[in-house]
PDB file with one MODEL, atoms N, CA, C and O in Angstrom:
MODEL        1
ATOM      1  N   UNK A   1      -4.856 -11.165 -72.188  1.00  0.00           N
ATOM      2  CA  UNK A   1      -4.196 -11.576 -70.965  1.00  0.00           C
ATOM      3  C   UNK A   1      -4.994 -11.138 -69.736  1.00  0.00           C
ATOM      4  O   UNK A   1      -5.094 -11.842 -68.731  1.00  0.00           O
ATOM      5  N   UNK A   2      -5.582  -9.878 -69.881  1.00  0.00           N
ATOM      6  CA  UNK A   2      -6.384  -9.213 -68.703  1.00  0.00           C
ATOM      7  C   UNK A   2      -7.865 -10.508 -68.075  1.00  0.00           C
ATOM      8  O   UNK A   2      -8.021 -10.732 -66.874  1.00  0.00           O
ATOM      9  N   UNK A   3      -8.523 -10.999 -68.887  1.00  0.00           N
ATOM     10  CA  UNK A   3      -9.195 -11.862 -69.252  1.00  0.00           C
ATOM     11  C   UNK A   3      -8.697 -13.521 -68.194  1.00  0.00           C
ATOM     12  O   UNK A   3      -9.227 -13.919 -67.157  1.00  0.00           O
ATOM     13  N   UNK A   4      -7.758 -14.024 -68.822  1.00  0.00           N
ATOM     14  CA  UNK A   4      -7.002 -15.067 -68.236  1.00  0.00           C
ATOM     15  C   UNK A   4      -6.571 -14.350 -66.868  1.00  0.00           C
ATOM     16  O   UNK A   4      -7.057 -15.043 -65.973  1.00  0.00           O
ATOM     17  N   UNK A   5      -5.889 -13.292 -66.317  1.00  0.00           N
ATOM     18  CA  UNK A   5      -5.617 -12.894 -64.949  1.00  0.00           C
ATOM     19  C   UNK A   5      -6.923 -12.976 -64.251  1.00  0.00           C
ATOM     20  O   UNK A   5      -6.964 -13.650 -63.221  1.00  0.00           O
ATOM     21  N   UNK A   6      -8.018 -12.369 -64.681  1.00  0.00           N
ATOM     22  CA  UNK A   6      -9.046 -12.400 -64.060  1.00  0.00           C
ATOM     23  C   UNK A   6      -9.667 -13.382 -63.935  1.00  0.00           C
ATOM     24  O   UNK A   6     -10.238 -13.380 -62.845  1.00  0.00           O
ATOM     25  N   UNK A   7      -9.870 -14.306 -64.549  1.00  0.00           N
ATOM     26  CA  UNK A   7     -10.505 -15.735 -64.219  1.00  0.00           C
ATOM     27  C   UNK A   7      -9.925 -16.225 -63.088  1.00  0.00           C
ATOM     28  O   UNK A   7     -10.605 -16.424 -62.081  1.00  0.00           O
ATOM     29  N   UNK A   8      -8.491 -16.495 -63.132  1.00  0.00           N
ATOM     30  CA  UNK A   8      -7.424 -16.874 -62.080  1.00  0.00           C
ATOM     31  C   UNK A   8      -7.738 -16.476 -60.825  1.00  0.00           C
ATOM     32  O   UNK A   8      -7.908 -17.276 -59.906  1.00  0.00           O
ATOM     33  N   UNK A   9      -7.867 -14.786 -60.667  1.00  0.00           N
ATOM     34  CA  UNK A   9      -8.005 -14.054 -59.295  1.00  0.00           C
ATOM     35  C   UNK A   9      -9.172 -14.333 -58.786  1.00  0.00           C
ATOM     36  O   UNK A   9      -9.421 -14.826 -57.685  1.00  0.00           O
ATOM     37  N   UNK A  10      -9.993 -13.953 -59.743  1.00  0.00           N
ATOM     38  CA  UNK A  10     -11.721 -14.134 -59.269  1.00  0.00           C
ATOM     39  C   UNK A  10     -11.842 -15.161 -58.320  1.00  0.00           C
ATOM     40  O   UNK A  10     -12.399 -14.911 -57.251  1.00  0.00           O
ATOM     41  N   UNK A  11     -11.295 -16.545 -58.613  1.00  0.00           N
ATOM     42  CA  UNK A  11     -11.624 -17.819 -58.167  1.00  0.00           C
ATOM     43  C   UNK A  11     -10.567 -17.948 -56.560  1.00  0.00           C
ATOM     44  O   UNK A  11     -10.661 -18.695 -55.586  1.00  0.00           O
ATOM     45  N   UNK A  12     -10.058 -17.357 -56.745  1.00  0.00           N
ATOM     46  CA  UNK A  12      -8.751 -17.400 -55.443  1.00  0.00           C
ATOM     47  C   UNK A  12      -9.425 -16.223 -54.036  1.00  0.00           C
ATOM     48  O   UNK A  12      -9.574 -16.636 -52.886  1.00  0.00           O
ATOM     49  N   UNK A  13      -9.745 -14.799 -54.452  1.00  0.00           N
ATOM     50  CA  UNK A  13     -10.264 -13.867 -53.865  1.00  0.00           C
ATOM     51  C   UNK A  13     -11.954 -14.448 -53.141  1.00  0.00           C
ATOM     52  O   UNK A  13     -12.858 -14.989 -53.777  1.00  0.00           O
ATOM     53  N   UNK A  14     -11.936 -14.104 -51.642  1.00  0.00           N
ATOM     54  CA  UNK A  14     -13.088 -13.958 -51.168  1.00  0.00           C
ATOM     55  C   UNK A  14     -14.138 -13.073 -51.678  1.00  0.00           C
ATOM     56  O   UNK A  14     -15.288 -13.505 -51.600  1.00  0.00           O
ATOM     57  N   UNK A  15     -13.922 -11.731 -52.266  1.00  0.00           N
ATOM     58  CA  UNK A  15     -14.542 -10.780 -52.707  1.00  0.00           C
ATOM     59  C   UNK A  15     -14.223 -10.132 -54.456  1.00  0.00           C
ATOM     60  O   UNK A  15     -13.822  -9.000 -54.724  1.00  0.00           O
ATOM     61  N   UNK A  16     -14.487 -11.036 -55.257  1.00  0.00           N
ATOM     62  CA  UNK A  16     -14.470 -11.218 -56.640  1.00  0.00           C
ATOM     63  C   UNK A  16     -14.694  -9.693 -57.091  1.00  0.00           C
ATOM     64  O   UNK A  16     -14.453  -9.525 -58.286  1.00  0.00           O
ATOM     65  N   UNK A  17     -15.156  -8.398 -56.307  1.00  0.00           N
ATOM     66  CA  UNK A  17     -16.248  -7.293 -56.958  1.00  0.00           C
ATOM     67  C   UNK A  17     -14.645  -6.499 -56.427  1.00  0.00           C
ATOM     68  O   UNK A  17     -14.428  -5.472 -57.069  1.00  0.00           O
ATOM     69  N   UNK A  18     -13.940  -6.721 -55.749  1.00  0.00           N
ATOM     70  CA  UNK A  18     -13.005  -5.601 -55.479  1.00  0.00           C
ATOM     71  C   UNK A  18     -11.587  -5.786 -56.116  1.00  0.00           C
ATOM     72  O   UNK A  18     -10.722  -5.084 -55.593  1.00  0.00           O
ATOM     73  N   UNK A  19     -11.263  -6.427 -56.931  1.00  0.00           N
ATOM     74  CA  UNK A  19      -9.959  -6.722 -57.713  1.00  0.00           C
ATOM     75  C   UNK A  19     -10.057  -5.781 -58.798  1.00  0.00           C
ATOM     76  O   UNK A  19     -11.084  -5.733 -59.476  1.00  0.00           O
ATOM     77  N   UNK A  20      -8.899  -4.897 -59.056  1.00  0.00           N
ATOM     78  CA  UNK A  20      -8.710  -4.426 -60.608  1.00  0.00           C
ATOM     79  C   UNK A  20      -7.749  -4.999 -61.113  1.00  0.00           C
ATOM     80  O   UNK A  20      -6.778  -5.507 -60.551  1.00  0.00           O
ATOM     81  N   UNK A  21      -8.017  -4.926 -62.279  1.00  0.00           N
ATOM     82  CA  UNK A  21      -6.850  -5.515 -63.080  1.00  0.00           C
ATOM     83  C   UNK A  21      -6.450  -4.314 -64.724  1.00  0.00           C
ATOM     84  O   UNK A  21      -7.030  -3.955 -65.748  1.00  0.00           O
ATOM     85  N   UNK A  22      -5.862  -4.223 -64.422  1.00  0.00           N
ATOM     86  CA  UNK A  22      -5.140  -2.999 -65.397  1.00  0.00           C
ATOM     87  C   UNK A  22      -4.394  -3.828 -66.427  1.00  0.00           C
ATOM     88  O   UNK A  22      -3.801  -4.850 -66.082  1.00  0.00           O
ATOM     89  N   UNK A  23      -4.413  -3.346 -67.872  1.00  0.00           N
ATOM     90  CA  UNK A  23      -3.276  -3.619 -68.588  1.00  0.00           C
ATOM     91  C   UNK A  23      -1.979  -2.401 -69.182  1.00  0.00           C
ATOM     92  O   UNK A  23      -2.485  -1.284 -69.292  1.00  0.00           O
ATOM     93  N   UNK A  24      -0.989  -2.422 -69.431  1.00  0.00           N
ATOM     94  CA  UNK A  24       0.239  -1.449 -69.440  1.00  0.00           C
ATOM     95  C   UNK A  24       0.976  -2.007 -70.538  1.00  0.00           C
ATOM     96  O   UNK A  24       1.539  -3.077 -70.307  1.00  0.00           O
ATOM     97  N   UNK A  25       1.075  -1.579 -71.521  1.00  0.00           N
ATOM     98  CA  UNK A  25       1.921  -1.999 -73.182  1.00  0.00           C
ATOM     99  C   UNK A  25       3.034  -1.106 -73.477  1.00  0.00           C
ATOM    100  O   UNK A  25       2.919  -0.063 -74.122  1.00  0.00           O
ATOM    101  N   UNK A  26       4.144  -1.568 -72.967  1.00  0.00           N
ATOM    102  CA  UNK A  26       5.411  -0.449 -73.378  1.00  0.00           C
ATOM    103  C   UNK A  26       6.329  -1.395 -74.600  1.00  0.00           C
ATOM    104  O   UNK A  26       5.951  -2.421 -75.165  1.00  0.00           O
ATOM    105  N   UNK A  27       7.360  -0.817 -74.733  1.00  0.00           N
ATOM    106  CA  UNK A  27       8.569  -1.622 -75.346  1.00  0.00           C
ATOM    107  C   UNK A  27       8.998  -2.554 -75.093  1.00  0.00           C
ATOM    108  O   UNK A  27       9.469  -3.258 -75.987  1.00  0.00           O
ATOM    109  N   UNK A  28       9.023  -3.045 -73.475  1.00  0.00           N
ATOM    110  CA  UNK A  28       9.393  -4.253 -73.283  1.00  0.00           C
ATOM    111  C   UNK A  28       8.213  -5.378 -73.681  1.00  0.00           C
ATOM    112  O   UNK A  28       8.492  -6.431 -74.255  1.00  0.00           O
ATOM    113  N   UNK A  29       7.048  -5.051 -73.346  1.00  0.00           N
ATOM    114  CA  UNK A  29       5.879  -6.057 -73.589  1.00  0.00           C
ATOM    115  C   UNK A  29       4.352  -5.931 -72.423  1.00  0.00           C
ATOM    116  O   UNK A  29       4.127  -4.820 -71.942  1.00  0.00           O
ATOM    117  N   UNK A  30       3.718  -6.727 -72.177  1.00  0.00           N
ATOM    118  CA  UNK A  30       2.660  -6.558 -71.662  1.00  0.00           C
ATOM    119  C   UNK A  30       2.556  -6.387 -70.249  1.00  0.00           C
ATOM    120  O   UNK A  30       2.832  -7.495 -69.789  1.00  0.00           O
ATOM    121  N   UNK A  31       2.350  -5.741 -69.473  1.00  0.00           N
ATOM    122  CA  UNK A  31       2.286  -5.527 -68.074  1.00  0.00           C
ATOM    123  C   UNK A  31       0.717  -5.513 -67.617  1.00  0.00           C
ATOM    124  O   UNK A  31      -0.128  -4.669 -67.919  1.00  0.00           O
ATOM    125  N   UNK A  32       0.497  -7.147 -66.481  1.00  0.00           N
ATOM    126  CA  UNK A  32      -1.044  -6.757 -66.207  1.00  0.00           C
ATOM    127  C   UNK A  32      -0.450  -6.371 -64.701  1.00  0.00           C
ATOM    128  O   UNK A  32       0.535  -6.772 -64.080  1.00  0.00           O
ATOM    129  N   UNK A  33      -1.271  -5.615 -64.463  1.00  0.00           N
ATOM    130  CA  UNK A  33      -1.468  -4.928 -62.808  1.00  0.00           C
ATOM    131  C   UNK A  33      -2.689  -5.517 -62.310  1.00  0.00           C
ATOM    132  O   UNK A  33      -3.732  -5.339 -62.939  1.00  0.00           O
ATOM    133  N   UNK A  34      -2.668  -6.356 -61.001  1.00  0.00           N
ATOM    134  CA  UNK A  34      -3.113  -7.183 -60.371  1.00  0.00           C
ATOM    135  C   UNK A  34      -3.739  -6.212 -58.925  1.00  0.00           C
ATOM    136  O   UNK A  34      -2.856  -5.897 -58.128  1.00  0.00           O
ATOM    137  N   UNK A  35      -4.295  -6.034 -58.793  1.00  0.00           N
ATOM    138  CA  UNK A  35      -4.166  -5.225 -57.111  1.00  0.00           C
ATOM    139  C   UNK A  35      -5.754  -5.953 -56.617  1.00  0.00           C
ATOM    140  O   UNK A  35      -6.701  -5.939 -57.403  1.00  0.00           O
ATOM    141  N   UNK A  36      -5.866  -6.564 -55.228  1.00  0.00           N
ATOM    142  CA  UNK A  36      -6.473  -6.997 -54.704  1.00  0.00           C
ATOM    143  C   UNK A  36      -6.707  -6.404 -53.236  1.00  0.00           C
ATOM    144  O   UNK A  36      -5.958  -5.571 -52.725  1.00  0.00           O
ATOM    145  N   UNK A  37      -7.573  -6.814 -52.770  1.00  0.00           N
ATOM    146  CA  UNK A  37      -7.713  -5.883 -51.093  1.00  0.00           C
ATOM    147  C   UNK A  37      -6.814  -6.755 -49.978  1.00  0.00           C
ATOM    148  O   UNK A  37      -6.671  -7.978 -49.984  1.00  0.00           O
ATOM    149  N   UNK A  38      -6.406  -6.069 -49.287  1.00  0.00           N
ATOM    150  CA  UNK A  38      -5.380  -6.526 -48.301  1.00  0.00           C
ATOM    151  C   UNK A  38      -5.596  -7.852 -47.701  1.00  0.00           C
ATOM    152  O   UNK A  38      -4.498  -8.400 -47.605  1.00  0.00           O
ATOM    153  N   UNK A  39      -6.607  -8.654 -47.226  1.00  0.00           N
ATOM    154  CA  UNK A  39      -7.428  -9.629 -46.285  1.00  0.00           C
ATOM    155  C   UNK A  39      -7.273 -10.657 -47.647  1.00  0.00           C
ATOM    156  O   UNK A  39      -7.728 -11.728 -47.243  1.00  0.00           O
ATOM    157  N   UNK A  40      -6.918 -10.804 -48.828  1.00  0.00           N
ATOM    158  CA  UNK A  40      -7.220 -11.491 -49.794  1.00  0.00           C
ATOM    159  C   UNK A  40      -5.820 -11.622 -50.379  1.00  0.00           C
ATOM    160  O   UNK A  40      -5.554 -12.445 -51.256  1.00  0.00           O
ATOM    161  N   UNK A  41      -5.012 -10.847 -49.901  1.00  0.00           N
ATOM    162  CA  UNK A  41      -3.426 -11.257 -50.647  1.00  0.00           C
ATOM    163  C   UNK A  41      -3.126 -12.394 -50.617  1.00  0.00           C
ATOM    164  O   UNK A  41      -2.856 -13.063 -51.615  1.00  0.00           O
ATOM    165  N   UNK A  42      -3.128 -12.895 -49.160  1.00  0.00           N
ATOM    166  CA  UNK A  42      -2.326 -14.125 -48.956  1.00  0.00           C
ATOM    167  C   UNK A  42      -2.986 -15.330 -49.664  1.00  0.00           C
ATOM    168  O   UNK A  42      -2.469 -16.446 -49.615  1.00  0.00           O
ATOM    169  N   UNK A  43      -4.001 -15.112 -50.245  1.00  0.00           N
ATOM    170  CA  UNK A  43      -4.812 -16.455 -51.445  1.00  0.00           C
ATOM    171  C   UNK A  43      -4.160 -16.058 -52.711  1.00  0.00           C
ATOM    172  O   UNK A  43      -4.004 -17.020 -53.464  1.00  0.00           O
ATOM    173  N   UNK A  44      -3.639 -14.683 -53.269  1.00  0.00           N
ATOM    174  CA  UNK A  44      -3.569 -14.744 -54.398  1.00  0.00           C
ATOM    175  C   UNK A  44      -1.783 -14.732 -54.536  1.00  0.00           C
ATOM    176  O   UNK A  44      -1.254 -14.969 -55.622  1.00  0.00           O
ATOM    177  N   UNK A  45      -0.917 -14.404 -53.212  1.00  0.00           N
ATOM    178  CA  UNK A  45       0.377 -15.085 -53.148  1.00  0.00           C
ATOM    179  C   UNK A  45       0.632 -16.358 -53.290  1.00  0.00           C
ATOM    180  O   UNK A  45       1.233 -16.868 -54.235  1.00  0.00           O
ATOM    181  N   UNK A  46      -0.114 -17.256 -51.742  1.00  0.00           N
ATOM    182  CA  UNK A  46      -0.202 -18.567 -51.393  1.00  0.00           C
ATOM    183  C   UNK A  46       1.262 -19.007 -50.801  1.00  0.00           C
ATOM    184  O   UNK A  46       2.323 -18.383 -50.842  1.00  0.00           O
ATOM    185  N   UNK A  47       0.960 -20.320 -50.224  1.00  0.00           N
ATOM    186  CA  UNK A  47       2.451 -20.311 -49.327  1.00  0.00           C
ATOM    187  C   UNK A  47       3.723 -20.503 -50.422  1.00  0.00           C
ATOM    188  O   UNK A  47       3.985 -21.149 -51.437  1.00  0.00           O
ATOM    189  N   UNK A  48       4.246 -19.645 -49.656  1.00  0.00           N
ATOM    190  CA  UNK A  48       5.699 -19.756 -50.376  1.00  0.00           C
ATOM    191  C   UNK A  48       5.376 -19.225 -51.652  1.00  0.00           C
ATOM    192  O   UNK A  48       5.712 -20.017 -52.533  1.00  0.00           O
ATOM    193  N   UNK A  49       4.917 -18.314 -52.037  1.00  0.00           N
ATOM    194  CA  UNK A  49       4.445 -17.739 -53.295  1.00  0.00           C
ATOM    195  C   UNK A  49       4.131 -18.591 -54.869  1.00  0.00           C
ATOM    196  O   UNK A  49       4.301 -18.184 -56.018  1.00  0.00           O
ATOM    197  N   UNK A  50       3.595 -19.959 -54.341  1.00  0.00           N
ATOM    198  CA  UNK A  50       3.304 -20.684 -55.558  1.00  0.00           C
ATOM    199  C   UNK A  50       2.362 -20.498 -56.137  1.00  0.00           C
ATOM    200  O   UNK A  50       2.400 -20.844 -57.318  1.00  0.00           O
ATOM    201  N   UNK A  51       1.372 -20.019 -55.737  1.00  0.00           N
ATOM    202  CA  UNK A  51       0.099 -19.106 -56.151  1.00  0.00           C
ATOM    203  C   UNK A  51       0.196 -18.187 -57.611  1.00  0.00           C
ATOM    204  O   UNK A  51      -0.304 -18.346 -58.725  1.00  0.00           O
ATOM    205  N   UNK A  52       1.000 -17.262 -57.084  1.00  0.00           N
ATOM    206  CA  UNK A  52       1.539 -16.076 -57.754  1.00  0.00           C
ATOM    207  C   UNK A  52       2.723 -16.877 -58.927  1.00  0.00           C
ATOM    208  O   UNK A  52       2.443 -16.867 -60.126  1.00  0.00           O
ATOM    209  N   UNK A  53       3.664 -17.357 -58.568  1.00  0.00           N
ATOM    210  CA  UNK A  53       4.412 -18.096 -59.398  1.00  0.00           C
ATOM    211  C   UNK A  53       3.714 -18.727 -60.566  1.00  0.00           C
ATOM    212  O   UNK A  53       4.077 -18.594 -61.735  1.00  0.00           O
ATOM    213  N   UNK A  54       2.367 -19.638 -60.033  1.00  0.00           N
ATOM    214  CA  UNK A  54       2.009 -20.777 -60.790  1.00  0.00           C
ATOM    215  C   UNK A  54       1.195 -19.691 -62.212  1.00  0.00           C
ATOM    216  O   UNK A  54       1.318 -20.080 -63.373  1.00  0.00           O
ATOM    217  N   UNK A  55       0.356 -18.275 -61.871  1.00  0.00           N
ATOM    218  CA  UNK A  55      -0.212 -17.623 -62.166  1.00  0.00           C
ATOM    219  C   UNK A  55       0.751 -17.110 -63.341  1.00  0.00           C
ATOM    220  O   UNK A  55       0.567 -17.116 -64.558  1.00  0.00           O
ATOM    221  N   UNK A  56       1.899 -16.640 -62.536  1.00  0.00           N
ATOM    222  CA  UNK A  56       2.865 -15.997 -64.085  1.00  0.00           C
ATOM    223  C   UNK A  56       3.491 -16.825 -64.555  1.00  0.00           C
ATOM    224  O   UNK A  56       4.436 -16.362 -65.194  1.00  0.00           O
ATOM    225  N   UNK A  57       3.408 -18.286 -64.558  1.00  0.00           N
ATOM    226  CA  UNK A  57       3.991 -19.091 -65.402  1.00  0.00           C
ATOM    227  C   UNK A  57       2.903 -19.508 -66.659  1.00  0.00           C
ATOM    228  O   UNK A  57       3.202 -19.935 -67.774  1.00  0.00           O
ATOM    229  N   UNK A  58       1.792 -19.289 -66.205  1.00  0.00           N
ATOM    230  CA  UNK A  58       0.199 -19.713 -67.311  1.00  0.00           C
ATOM    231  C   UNK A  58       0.120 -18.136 -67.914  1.00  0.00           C
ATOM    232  O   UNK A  58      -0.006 -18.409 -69.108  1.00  0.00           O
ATOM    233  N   UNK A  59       0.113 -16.806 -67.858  1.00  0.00           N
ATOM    234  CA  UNK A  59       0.438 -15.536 -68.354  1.00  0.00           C
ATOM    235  C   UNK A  59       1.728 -15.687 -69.177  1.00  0.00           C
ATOM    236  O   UNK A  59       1.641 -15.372 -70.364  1.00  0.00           O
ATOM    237  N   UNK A  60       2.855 -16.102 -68.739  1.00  0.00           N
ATOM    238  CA  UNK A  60       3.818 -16.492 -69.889  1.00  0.00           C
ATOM    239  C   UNK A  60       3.940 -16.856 -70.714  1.00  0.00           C
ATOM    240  O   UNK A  60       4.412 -16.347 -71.731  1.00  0.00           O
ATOM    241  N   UNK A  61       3.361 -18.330 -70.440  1.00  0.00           N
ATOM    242  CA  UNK A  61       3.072 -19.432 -71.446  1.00  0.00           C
ATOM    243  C   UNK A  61       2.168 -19.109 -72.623  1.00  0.00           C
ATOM    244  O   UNK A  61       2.364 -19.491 -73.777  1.00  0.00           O
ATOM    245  N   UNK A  62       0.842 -18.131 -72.070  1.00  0.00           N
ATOM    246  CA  UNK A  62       0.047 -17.493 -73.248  1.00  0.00           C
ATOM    247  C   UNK A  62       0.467 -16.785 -73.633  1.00  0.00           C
ATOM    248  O   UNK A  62       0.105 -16.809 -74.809  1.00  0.00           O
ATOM    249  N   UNK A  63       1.390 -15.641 -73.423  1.00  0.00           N
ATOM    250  CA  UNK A  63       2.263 -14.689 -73.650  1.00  0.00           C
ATOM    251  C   UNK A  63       2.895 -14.979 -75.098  1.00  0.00           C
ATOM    252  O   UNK A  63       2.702 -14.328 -76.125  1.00  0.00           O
ATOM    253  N   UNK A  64       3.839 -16.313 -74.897  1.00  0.00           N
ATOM    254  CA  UNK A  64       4.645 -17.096 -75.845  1.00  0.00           C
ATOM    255  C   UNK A  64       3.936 -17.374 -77.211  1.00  0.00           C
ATOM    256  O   UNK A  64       4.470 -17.308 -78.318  1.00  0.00           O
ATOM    257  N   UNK A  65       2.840 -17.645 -76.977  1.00  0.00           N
ATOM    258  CA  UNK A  65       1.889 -18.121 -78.302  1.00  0.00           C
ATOM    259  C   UNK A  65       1.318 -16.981 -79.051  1.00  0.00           C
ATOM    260  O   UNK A  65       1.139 -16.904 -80.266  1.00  0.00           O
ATOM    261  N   UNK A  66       1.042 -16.045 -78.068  1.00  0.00           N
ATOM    262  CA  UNK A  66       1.189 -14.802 -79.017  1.00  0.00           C
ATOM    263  C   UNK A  66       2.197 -13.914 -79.735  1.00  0.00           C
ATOM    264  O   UNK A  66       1.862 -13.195 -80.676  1.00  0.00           O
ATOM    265  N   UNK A  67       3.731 -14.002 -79.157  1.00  0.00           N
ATOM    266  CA  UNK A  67       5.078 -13.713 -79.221  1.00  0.00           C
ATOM    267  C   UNK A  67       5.240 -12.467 -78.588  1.00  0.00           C
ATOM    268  O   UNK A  67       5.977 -11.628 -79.105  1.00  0.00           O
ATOM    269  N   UNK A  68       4.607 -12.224 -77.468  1.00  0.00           N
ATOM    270  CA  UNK A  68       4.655 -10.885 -76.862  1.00  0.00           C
ATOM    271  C   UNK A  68       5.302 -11.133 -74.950  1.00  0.00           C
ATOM    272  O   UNK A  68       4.811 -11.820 -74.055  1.00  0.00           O
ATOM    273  N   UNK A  69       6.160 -10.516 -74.948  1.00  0.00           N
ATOM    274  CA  UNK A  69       6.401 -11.125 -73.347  1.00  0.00           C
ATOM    275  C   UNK A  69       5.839 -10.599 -72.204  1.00  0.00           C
ATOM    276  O   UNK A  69       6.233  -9.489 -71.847  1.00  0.00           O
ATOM    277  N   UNK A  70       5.089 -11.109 -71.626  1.00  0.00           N
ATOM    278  CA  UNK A  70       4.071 -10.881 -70.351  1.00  0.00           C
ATOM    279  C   UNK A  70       4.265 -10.710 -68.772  1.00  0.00           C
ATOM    280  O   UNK A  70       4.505 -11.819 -68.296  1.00  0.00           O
ATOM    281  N   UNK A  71       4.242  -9.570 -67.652  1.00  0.00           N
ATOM    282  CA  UNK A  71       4.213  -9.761 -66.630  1.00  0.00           C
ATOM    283  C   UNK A  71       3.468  -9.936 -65.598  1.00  0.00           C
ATOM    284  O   UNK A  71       2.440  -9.371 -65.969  1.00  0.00           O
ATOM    285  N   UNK A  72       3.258 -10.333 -64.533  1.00  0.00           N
ATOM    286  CA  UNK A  72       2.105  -9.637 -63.853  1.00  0.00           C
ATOM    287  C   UNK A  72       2.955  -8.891 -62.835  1.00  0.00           C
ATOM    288  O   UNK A  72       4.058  -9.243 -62.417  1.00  0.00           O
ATOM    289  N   UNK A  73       2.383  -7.988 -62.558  1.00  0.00           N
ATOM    290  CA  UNK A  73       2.369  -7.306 -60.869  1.00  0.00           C
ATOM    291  C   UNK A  73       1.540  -7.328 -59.643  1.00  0.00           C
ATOM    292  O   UNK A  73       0.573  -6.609 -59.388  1.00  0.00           O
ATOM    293  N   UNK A  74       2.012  -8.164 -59.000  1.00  0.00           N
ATOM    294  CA  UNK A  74       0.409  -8.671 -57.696  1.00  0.00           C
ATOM    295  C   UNK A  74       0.905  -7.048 -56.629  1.00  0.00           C
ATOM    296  O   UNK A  74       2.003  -6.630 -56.261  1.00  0.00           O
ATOM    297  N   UNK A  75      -0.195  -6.643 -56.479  1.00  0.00           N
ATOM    298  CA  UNK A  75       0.093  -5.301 -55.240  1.00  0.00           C
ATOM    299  C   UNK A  75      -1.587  -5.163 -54.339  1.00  0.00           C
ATOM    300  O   UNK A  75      -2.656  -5.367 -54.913  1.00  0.00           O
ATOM    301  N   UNK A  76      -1.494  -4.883 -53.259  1.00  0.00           N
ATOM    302  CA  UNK A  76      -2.479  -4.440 -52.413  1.00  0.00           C
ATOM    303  C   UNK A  76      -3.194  -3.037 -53.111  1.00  0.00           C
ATOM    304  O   UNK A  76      -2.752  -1.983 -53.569  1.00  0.00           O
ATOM    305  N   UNK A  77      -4.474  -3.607 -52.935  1.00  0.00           N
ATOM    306  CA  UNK A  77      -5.364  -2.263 -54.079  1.00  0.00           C
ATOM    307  C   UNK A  77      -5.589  -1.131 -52.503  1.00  0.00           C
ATOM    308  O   UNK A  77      -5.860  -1.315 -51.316  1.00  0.00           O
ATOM    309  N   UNK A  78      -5.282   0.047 -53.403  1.00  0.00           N
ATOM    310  CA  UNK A  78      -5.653   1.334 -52.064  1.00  0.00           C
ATOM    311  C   UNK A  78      -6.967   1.705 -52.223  1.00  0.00           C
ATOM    312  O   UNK A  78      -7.798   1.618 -53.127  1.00  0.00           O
ATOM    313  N   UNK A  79      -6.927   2.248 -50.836  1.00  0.00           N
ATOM    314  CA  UNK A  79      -8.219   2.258 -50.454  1.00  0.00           C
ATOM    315  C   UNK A  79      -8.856   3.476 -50.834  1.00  0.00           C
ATOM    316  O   UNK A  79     -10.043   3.661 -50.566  1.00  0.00           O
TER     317      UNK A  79
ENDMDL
END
């Protein structure tokens, strides 16, 4: 999943070298952590958050085929 988030962000972000992307595996299921630099949020939200929406609906969907349930978390990376 880390893989598929990152293709996604890379292409949306002005600055491809400053995104992390974390993965987190508890009981409920897969958690990717998204954090991007502040000047670059609003590409990886997009208006009205369809960006971000359209993003965890394709993370789901792969999610499903593996049978594991998937989130993302979009957050501003600190500095």
């Amino acid at each position: 999943m880390k893989a598929i988030v990152e293709v996604m962000a890379k292409a949306l972000v002005e600055d491809p070298e400053n995104i992390t992307i974390n993965e987190k595996e508890d009981d409920r299921g897969l958690l990717v952590e998204l954090r991007v630099p502040e000047h670059d949020m609003g590409r990886v939200i997009g208006k009205q958050g369809r960006t971000a929406k359209a993003m965890r609906s394709i993370v789901k969907a792969a999610g499903m085929r593996t049978g594991q349930h998937v989130w993302i978390d979009i957050d501003v990376l600190e500095k």
